[in-house]
Every structure is written in structure tokens, then in C-alpha cells.
C-alpha positions as CSV (number, residue, x, y, z in Angstrom):
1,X,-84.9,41.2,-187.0
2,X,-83.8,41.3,-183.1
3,X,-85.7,39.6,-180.4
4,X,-84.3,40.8,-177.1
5,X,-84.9,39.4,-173.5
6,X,-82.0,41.4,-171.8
7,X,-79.2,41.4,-173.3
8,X,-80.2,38.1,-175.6
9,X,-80.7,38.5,-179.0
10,X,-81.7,35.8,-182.1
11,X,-80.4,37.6,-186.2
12,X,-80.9,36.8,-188.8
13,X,-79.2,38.4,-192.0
14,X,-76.5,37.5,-194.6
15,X,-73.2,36.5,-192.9
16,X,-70.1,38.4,-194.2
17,X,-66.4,37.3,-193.8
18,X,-64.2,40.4,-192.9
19,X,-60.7,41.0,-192.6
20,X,-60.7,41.2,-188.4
21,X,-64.0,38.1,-188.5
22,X,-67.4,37.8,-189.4
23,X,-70.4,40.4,-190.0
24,X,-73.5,39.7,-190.1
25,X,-75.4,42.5,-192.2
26,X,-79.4,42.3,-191.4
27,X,-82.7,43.1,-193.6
28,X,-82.8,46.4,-191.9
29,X,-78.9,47.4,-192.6
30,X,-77.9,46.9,-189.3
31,X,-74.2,45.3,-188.9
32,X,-73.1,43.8,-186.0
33,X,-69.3,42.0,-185.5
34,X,-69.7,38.6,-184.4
35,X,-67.4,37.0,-181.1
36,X,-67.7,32.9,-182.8
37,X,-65.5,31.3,-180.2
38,X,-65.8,27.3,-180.3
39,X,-69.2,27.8,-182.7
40,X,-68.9,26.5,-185.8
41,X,-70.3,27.9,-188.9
42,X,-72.3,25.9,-191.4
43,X,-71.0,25.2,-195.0
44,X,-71.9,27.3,-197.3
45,X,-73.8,29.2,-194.9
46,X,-74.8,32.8,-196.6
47,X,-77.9,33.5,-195.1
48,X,-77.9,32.8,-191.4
49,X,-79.6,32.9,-187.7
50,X,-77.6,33.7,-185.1
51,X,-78.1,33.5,-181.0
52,X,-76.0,35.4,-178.6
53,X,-75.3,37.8,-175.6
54,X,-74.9,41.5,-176.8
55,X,-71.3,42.3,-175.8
56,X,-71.4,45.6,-177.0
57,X,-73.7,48.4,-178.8
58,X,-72.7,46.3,-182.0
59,X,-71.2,43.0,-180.9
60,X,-72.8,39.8,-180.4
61,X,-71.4,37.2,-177.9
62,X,-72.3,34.1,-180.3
63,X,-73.4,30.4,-178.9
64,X,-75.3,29.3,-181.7
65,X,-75.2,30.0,-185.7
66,X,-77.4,27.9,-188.4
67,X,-78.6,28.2,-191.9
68,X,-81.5,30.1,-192.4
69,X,-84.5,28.6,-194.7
70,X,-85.0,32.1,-196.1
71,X,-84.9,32.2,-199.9
């Protein structure tokens, strides 16, 4: 799910560790490569929600990353 105001987006999906950084694979099979500098990623996290700048076509810029309370 993407809310947008410019280039501002909120994700939420099921964060992946890759060999080059994270991924974060949404509901609706979208991928997108996550930037995480100086954001820190909550233990244990699998299913997360993620604020950003869109950087690219399929990069977000991340500033804030938490747990989800999906189940």
C-alpha cells in the first residue's frame, strides 16, 4: 500500500535482507530497495512500515522504519 504526497511515500510489506541491502516486498508484489542510512531497524522486524523520499522509480530514501501490527 503507497500513500504519496510528492515524492513521500509510507510501505508497508515484509522486509527482506539482500545481498547489496534491504527489500521491502509489498501485498501487491511490488519491490522496492531500501537507502537505511542512520535508521535503525527493529528486532525481529519481518513485517514492516516504512516512511521515506522516493529516490528513484524503485528506491526509497528511508527516515523511519517500525514493526507493523499486521498478523
Amino acid at each position: 500500500m503507497t500513500h504519496s504526497h510528492s515524492n513521500r511515500v509510507r510501505l508497508s510489506g515484509t522486509l527482506i535482507e539482500g545481498k547489496r541491502g534491504y527489500l521491502l516486498q509489498c501485498e501487491d508484489e511490488n519491490v522496492w530497495r531500501l537507502n537505511l542510512i542512520e535508521v535503525d531497524i527493529p528486532d525481529d522486524a519481518t513485517d514492516v512500515i516504512v516512511e521515506g523520499l522516493q529516490s528513484r522509480v524503485d528506491v526509497v530514501d528511508v527516515d523511519w522504519i517500525g514493526q507493523s501490527d499486521r498478523l
